[in-house]
C-alpha positions in Angstrom: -4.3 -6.6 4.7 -1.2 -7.6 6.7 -1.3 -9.5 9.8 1.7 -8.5 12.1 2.6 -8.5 15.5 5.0 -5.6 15.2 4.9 -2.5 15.9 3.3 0.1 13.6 6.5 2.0 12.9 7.8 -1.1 12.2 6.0 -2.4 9.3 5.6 1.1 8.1 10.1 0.7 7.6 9.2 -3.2 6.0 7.1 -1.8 3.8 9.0 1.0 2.8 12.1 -1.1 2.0 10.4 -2.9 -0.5 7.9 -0.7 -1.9 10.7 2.5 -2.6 12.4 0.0 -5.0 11.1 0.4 -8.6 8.4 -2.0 -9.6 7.5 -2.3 -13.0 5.8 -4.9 -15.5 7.1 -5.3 -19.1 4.8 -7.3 -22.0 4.6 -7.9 -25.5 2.0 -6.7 -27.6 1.5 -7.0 -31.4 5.8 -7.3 -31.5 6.6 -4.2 -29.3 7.6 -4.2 -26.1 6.0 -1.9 -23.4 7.0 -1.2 -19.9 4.7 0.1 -17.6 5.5 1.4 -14.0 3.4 0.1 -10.7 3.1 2.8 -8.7 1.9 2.2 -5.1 -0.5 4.3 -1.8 -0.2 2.5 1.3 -0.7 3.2 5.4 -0.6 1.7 8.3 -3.3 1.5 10.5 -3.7 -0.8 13.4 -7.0 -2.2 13.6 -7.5 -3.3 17.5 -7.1 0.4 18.6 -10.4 1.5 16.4 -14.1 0.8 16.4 -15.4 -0.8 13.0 -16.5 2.6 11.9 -13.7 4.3 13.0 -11.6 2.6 10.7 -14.3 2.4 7.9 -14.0 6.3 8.3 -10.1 6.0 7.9 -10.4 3.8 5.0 -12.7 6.0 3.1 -10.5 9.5 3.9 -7.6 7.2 2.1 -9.5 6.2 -0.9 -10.1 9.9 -1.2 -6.6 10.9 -1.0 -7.1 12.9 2.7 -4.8 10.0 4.3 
């Protein structure tokens, strides 16, 4: 969880500047060398303007892939 004070939009364009960059993670095992990408889901959703279950609700629809 990020704590910001801006707006929604705007952390959605932070994010988005350093998560469309490609992330990846390279070790060594038994002498060869693998690379393996980090792939990332993410959204914005700003928690003061939802009841608890509201955003439980939202939480769950994301973990289920509906966004």
């Amino acid at each position: 969880m990020l704590c910001r004070t801006k707006s929604g939009e705007q952390v959605c364009r932070e994010l988005a500047r350093f998560l469309t960059g490609r992330l990846e993670e390279t070790f060594e095992i038994s002498n060869r060398s693998v690379t393996l990408p980090i792939v990332s889901t993410w959204m914005v959703m700003p928690l003061y303007e939802s009841s608890f279950d509201q955003i439980l609700k939202k939480l769950d629809g994301f973990r289920a892939g509906g966004g």
